[in-house]
C-alpha positions as a Markdown table, in Angstrom:
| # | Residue | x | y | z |
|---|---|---|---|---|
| 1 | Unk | 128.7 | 159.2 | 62.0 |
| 2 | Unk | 130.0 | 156.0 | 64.0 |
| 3 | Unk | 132.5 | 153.9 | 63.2 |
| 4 | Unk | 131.6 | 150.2 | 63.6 |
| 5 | Unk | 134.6 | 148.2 | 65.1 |
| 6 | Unk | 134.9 | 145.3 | 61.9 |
| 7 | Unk | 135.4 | 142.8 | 64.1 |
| 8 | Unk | 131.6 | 143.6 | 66.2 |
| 9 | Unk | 130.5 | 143.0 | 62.3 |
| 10 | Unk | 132.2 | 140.0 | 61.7 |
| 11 | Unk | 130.6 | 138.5 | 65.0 |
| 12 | Unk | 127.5 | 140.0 | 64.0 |
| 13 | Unk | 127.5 | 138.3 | 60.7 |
| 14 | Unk | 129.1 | 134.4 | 62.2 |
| 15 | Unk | 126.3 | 134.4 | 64.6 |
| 16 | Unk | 123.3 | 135.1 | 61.8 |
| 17 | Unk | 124.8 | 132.3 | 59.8 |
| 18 | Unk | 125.2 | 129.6 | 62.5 |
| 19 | Unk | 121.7 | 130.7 | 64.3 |
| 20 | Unk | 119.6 | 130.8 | 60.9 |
| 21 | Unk | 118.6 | 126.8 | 61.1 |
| 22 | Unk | 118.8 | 123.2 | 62.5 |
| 23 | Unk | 121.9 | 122.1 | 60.1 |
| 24 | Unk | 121.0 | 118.4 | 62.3 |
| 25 | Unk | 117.3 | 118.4 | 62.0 |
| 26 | Unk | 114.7 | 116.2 | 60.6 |
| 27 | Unk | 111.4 | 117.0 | 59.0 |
| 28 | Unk | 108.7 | 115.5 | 60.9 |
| 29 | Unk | 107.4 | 114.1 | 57.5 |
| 30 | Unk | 110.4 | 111.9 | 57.9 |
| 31 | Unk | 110.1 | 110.0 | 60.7 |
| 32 | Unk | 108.2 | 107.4 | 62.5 |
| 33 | Unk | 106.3 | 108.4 | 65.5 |
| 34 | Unk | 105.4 | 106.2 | 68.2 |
| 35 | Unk | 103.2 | 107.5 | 71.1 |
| 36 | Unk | 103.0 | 103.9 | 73.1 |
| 37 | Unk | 105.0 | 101.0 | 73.7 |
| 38 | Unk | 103.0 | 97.3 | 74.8 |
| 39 | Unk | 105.2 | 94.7 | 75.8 |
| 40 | Unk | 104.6 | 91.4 | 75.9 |
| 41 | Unk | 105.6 | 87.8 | 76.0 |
| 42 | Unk | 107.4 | 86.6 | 73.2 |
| 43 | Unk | 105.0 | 85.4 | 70.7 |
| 44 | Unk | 105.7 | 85.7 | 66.8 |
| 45 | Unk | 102.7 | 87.3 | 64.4 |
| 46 | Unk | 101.9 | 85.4 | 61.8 |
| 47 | Unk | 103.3 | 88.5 | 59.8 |
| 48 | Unk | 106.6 | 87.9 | 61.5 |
| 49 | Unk | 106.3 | 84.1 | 60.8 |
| 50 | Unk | 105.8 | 84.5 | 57.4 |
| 51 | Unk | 109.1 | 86.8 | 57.3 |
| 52 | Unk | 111.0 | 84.4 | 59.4 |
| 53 | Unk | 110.2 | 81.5 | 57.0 |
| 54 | Unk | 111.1 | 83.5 | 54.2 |
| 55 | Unk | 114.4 | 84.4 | 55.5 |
| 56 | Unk | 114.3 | 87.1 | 57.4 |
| 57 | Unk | 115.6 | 85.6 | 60.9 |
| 58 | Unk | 118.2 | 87.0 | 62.9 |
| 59 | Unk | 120.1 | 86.0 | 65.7 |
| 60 | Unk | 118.0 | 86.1 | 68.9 |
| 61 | Unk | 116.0 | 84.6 | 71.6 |
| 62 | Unk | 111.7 | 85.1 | 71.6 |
| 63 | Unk | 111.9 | 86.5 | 74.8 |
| 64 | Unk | 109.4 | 89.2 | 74.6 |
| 65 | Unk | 107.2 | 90.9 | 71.7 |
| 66 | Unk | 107.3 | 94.6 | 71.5 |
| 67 | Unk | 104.1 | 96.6 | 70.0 |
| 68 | Unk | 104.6 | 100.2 | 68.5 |
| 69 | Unk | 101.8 | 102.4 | 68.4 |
| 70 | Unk | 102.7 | 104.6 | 65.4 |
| 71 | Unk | 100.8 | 108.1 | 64.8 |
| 72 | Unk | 99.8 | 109.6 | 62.3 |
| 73 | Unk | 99.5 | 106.9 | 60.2 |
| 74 | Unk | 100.8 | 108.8 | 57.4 |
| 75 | Unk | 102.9 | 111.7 | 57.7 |
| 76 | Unk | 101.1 | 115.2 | 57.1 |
| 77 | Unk | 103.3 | 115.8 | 54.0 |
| 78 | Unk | 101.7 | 112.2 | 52.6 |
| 79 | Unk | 98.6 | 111.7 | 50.3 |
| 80 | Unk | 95.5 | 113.5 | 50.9 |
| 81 | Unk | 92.5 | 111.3 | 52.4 |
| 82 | Unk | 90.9 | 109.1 | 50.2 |
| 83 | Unk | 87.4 | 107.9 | 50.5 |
| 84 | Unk | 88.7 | 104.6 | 51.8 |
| 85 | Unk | 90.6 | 105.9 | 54.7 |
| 86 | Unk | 86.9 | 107.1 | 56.5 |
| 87 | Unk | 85.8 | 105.1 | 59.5 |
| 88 | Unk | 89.8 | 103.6 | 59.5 |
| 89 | Unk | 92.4 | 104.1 | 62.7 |
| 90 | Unk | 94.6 | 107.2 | 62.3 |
| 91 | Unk | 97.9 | 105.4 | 63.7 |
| 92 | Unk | 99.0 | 102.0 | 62.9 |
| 93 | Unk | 100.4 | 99.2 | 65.3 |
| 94 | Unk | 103.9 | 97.3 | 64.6 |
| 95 | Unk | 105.2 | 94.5 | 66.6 |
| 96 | Unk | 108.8 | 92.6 | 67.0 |
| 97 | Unk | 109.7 | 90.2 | 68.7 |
| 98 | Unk | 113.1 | 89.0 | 70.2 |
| 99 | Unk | 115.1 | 89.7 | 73.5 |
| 100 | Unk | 116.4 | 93.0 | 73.2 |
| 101 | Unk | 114.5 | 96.4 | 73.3 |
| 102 | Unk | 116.5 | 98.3 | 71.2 |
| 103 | Unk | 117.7 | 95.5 | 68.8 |
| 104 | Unk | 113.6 | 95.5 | 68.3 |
| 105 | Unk | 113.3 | 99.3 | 67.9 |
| 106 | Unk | 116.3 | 99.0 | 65.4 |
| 107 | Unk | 114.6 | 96.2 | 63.9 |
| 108 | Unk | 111.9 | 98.1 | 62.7 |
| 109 | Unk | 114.0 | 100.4 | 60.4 |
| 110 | Unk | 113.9 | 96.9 | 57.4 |
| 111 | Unk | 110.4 | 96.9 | 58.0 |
| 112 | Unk | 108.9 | 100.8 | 58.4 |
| 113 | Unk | 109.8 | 103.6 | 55.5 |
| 114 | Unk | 110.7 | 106.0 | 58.3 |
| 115 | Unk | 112.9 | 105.9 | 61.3 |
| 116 | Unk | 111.2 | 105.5 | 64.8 |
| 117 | Unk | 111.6 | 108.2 | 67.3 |
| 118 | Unk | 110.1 | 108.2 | 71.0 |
| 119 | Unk | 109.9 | 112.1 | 71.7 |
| 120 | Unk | 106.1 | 112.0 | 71.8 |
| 121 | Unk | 106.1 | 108.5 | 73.7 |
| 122 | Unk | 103.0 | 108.7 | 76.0 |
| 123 | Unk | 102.3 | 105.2 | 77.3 |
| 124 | Unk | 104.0 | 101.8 | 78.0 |
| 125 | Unk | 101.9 | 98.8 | 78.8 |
| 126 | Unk | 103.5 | 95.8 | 80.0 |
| 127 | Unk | 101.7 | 92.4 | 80.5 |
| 128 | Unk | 101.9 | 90.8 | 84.0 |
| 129 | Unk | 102.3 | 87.6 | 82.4 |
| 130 | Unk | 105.6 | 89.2 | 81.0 |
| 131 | Unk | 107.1 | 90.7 | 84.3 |
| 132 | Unk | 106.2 | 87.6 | 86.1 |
| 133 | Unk | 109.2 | 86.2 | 83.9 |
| 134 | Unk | 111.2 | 89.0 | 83.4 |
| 135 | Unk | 112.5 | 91.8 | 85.9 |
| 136 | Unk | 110.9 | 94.8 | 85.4 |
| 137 | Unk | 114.5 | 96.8 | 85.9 |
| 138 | Unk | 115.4 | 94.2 | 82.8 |
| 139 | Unk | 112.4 | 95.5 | 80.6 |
| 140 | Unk | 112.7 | 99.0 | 81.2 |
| 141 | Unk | 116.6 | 99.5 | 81.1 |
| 142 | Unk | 116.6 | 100.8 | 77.2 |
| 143 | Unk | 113.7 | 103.2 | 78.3 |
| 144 | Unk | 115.5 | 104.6 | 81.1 |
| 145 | Unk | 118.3 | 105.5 | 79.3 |
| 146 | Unk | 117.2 | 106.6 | 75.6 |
| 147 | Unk | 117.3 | 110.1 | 76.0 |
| 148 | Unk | 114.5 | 110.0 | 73.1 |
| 149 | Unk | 112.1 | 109.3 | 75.6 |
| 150 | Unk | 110.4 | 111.7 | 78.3 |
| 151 | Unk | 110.5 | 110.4 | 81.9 |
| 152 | Unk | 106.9 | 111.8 | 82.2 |
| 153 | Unk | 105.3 | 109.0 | 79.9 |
| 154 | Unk | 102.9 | 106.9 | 82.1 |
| 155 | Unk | 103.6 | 103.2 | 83.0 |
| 156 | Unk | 100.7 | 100.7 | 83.3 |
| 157 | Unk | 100.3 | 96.7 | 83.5 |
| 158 | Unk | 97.8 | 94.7 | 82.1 |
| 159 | Unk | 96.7 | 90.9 | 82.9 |
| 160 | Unk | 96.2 | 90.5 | 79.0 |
| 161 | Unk | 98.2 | 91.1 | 76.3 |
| 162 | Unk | 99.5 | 94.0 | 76.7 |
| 163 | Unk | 99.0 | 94.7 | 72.8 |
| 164 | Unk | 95.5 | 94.5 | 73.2 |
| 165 | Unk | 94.8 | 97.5 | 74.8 |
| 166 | Unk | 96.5 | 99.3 | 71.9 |
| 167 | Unk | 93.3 | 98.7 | 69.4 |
| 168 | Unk | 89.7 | 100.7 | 70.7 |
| 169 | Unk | 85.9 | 100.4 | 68.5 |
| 170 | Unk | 86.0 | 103.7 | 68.5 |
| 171 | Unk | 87.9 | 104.2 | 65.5 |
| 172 | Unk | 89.0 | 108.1 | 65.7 |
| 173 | Unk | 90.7 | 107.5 | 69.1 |
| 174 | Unk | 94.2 | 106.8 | 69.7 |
| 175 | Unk | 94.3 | 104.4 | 72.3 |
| 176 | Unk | 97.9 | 105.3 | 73.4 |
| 177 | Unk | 96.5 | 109.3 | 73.9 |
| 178 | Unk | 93.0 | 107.2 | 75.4 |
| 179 | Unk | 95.1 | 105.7 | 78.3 |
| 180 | Unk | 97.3 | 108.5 | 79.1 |
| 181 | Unk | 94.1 | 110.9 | 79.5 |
| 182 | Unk | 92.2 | 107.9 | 81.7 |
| 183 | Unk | 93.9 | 109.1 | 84.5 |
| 184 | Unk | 92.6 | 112.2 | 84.9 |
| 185 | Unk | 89.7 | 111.0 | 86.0 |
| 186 | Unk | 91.0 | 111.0 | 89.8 |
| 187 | Unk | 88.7 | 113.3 | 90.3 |
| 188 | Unk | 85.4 | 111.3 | 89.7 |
| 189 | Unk | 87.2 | 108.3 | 91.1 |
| 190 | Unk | 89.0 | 106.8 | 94.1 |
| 191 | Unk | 89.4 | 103.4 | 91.8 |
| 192 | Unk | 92.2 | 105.5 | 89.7 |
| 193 | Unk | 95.8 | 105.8 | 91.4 |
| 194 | Unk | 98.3 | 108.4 | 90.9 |
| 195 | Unk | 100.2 | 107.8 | 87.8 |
| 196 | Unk | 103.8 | 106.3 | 87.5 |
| 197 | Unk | 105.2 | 108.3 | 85.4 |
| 198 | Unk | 109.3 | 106.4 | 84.3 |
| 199 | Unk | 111.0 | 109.0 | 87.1 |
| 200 | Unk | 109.1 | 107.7 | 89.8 |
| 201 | Unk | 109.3 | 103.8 | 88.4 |
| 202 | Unk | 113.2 | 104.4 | 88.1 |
| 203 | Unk | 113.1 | 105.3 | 92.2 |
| 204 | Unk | 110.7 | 102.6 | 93.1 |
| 205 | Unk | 112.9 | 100.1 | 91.3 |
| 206 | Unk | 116.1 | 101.1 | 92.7 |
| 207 | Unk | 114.5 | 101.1 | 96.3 |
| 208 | Unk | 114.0 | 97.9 | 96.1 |
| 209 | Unk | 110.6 | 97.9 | 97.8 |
| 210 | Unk | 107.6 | 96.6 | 96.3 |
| 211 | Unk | 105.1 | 98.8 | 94.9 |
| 212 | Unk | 102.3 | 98.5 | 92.6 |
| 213 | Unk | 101.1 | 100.0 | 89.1 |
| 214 | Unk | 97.5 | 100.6 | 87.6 |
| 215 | Unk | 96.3 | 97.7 | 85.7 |
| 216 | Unk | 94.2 | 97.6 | 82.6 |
| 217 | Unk | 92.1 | 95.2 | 81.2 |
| 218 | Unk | 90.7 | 94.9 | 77.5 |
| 219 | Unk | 87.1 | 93.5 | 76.7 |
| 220 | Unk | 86.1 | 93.9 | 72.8 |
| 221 | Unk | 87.7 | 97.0 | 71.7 |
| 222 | Unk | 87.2 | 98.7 | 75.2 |
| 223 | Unk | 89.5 | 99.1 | 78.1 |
| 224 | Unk | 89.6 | 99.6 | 81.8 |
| 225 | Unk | 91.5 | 100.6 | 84.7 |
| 226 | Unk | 90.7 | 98.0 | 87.2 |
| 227 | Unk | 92.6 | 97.1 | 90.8 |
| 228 | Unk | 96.7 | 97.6 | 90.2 |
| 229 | Unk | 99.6 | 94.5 | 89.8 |
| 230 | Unk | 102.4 | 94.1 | 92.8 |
| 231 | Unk | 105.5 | 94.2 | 92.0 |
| 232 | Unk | 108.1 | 92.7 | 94.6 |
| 233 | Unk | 110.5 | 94.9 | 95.6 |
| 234 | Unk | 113.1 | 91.6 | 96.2 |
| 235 | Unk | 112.7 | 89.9 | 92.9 |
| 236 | Unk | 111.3 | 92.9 | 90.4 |
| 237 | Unk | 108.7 | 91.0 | 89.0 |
| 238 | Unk | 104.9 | 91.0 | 89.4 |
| 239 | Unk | 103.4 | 88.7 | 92.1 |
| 240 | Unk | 99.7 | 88.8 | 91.9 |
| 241 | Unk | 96.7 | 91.7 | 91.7 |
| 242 | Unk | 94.9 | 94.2 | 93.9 |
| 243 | Unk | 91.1 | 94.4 | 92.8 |
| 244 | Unk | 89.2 | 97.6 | 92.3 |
| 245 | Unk | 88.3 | 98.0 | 96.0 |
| 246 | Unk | 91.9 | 97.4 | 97.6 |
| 247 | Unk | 92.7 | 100.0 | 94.9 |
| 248 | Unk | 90.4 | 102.2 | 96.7 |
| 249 | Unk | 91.5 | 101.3 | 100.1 |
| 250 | Unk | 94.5 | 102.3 | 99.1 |
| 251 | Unk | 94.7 | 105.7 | 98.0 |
| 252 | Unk | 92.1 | 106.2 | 101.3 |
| 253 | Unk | 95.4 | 105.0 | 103.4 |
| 254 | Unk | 97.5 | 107.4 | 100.9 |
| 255 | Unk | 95.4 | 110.3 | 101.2 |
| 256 | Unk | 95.5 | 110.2 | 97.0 |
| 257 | Unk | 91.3 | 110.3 | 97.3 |
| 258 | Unk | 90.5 | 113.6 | 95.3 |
| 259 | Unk | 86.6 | 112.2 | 94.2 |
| 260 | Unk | 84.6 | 109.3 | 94.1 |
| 261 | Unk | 82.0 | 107.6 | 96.0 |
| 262 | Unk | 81.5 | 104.8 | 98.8 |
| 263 | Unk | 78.6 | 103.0 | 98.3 |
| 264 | Unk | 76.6 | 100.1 | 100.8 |
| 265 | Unk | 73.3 | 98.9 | 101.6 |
| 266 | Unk | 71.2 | 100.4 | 104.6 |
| 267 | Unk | 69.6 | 97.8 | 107.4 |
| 268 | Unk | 66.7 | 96.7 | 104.6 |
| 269 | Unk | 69.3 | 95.8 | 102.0 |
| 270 | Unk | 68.7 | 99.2 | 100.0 |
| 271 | Unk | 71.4 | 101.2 | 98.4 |
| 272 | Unk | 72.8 | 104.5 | 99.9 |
| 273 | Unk | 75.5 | 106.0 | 98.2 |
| 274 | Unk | 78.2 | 108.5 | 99.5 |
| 275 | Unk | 79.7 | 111.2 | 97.2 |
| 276 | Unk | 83.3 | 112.0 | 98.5 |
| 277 | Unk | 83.5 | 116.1 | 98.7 |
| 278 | Unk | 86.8 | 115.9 | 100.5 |
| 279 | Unk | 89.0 | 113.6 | 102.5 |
| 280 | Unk | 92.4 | 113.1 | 104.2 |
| 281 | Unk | 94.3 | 110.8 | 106.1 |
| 282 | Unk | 97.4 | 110.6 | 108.1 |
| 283 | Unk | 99.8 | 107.7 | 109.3 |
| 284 | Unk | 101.6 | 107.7 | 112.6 |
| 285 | Unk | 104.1 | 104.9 | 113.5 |
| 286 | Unk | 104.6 | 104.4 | 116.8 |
| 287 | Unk | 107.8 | 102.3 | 117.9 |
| 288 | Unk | 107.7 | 100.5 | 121.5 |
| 289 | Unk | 110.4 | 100.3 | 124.3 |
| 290 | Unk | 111.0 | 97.0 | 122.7 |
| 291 | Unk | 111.1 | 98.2 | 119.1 |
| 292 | Unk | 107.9 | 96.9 | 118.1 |
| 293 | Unk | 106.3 | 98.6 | 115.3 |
| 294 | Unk | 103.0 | 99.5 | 114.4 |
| 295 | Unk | 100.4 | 101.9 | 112.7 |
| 296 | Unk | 97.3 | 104.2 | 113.1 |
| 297 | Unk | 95.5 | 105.3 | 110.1 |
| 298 | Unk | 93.3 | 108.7 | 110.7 |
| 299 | Unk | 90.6 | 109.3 | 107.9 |
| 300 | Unk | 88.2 | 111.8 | 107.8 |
| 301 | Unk | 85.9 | 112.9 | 105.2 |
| 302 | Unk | 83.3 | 115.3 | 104.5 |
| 303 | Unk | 80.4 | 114.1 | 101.7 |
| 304 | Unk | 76.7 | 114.0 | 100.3 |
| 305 | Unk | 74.3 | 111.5 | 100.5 |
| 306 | Unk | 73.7 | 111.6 | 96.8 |
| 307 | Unk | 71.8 | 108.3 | 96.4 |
| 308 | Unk | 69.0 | 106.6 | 98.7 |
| 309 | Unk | 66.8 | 103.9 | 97.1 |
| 310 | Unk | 64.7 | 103.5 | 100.3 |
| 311 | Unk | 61.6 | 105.6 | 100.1 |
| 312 | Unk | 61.0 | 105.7 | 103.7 |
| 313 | Unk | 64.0 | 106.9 | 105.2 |
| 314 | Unk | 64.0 | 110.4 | 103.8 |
| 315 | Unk | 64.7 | 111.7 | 107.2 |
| 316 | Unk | 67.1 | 114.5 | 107.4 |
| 317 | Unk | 67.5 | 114.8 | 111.2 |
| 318 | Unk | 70.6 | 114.4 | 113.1 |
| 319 | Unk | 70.2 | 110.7 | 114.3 |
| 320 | Unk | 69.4 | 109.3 | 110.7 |
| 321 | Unk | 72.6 | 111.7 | 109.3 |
| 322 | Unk | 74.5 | 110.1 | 112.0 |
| 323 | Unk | 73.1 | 106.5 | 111.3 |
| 324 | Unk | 74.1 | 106.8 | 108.0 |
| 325 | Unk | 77.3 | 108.2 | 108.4 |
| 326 | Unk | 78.2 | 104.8 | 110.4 |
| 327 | Unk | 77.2 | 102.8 | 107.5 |
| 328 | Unk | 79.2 | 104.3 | 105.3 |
| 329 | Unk | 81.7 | 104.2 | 107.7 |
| 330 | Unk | 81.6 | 100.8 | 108.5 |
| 331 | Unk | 81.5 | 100.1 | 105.0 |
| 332 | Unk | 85.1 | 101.9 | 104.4 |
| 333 | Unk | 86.7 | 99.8 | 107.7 |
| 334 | Unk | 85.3 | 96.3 | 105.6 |
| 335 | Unk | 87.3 | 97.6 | 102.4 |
| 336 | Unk | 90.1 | 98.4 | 104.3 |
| 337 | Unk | 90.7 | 95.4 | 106.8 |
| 338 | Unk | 91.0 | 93.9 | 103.1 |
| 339 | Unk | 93.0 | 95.4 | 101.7 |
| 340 | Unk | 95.3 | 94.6 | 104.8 |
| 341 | Unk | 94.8 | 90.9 | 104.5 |
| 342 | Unk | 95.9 | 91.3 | 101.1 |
| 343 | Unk | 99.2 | 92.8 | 102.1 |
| 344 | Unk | 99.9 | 91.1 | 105.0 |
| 345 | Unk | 98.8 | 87.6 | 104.6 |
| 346 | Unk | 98.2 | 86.8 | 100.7 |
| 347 | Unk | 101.5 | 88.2 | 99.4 |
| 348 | Unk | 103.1 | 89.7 | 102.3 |
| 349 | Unk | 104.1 | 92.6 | 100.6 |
| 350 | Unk | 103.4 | 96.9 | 101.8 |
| 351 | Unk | 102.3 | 99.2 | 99.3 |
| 352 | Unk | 100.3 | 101.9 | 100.9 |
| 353 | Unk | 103.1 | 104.3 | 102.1 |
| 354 | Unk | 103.4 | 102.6 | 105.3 |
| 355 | Unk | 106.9 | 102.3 | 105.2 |
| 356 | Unk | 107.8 | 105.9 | 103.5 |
| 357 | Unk | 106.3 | 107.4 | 106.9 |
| 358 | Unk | 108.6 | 105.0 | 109.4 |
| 359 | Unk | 111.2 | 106.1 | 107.2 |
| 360 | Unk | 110.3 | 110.0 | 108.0 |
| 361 | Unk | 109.2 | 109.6 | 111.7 |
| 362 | Unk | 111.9 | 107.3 | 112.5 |
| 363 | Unk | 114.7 | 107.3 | 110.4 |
| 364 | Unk | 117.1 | 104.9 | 112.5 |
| 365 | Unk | 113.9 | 102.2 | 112.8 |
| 366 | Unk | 113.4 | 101.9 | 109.0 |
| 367 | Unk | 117.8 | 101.9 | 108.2 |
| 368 | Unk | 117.2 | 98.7 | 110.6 |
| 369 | Unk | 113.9 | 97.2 | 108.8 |
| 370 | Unk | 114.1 | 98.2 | 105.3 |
| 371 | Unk | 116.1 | 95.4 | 103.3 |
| 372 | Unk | 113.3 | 93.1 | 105.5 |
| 373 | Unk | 110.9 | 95.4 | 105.0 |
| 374 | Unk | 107.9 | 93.3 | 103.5 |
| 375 | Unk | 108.3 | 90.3 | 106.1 |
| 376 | Unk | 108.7 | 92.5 | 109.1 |
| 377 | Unk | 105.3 | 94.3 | 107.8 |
| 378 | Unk | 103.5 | 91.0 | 107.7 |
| 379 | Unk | 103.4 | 91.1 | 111.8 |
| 380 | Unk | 102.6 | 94.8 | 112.1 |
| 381 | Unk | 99.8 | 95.7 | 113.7 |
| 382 | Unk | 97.7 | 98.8 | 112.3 |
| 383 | Unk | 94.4 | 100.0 | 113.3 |
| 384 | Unk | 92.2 | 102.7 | 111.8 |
| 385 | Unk | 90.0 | 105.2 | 113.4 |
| 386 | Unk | 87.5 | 106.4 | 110.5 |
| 387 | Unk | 85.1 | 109.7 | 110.8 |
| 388 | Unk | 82.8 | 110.6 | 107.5 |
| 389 | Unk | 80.1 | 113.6 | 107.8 |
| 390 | Unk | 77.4 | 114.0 | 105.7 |
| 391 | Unk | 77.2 | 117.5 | 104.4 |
| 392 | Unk | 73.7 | 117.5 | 102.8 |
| 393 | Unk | 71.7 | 115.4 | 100.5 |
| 394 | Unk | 72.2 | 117.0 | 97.3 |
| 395 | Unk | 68.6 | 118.7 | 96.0 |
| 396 | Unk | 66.5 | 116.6 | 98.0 |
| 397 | Unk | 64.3 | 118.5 | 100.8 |
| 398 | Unk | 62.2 | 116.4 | 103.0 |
């Protein structure tokens, strides 16, 4: 029989009694969940009036109002449903206002019956009207560093209140877990960028150039990703908007297009409408004797007619295909010479990976340009050389 060494026993038993639980823990019963954040400009509720003129002011400046979106509304160890909780949200929205982040957070602990925590934090919305006053590094400082919060929850803006977007007609939705899944409709849609998760907002802030983040507008309990807000890489706050169609331009100069369609008018005003099957692009700088700087933008895509409201042009032969193709084509160019005046003469700003690929091709260049980066682009010249083929026309036959 083998002797067991008394001290391989004693180990034995330490670790089964320090490995049996979470001695720090807490139930989930317990706490507060919040799976967005809207921020906003500072504007009291008439709740938080009503609890200010009652005494219940603190020390602080109405700088900006901050909007939990808590779920579930009760906690699964709560009260079974009652007949009055049908048709009614599942999560309930908080706000504070003041000029701290976490001074709000902390706030909420005299007003909820649980602690907050962020673990399952999907969303933060912040109104443009806000950043236009406040740096953005300034508003999301707390959230950078609360290690409560995962640096994959998705940043968006939103020419509204930011707050509204938080409340949908459709009452068994969340709207917070709404707006994170929205942008996984990429696929269907070249009007949807990449999301900016807080990693990649924490680099594009510290890089000091300007960039840009989806925007969402609000309309009667429903909500929409439409065109994206600038924010200046000098100043950190947000200096205008890019519509739906400069969105799209966009992610074409990006290569970021993974669906969607393009869609124009033929030579009798009818509409034709491409379906996007694949596409790519590819920037090349090109720097002169002289140092001069400019670009050329190489697109090509491969597609469907998938739409053709004119009767008589059912023609599937070459020259039509390639007639059409040029439409479409043409089309494209409109959207993108655009989305160039946008950048170059409206706000003077470059957000479409322009200067990421001087940086790669020519590292010296971009060391010399960078801290002047938006100005110098201003002058740049870029052209674009733009190929689309038509693949086939969906079911039709002629």
């Amino acid at each position: 029989m083998c002797k067991r060494h008394p001290l391989l026993v004693l180990l034995a038993v330490t670790l089964l009694i320090t490995q049996s639980g979470c001695w720090s823990s807490k139930e989930i019963e317990d706490l507060s969940l919040y799976t967005g954040v809207a921020l906003d400009t500072g504007e009291l509720s008439s709740t938080e009036q009503t609890l200010v003129d009652e005494g219940g002011d603190y020390f602080k400046n109405n700088k900006l109002t901050a909007t939990l979106q808590i779920v579930p509304k009760k906690s699964a160890g709560g009260a079974s449903k009652s007949s009055n909780s049908v048709n009614k949200p599942q999560y309930i929205n908080v706000s504070e206002t003041g000029d701290s982040v976490l001074e709000i957070f902390r706030q909420f602990s005299v007003r909820l019956d649980r602690p907050i925590i962020g673990h399952h934090l999907k969303v933060i919305v912040i109104s443009t009207k806000l950043v236009e006053q406040q740096k953005i590094e300034q508003l999301m400082d707390f959230m950078l560093r609360d290690n409560d919060i995962r640096p994959s929850c998705v940043v968006f803006l939103s020419t509204g209140r930011a707050s509204d977007t938080f409340t949908l007609k459709d009452k068994d939705d969340i709207p917070s877990f709404h707006l994170r899944e929205m942008v996984r409709n990429r696929f269907r849609s070249s009007k949807v960028m990449k999301p900016v998760n807080l990693s990649t907002l924490d680099a594009r802030m510290h890089s000091k150039q300007s960039f840009v983040l989806q925007n969402i507008i609000e309309a009667k309990g429903d909500i929409e990703l439409s065109g994206a807000g600038i924010i200046k890489g000098e100043t950190g706050k947000w200096i205008g908007s890019l519509d739906q169609d400069d969105m799209r331009s966009m992610n074409w100069i990006k290569g970021d297009v993974n669906g969607g369609t393009i869609k124009t008018y033929n030579n009798k005003h009818e509409t034709i409408t491409y379906e996007i099957k694949s596409a790519k692009s590819k920037i090349t700088s090109k720097i002169t004797e002289d140092n001069k700087v400019s670009f050329h933008v190489n697109i090509e895509s491969d597609g469907r007619l998938i739409e053709n409201w004119d009767p008589e042009q059912r023609s599937t032969k070459i020259g039509s295909l390639k007639e059409r193709e040029k439409i479409f084509e043409e089309r494209l160019s409109i959207m993108l010479n655009h989305l160039m005046q946008q950048m170059q003469s409206t706000y003077k700003v470059e957000v479409a990976g322009f200067g990421e690929r001087l940086s790669i091709e020519h590292p010296k260049v971009w060391k010399k340009l960078k801290d002047h980066w938006d100005d110098t682009f201003s002058k740049v010249p870029v052209t674009f050389s733009i190929k689309f083929t038509i693949t086939d026309y969906g079911s039709f036959n002629e």
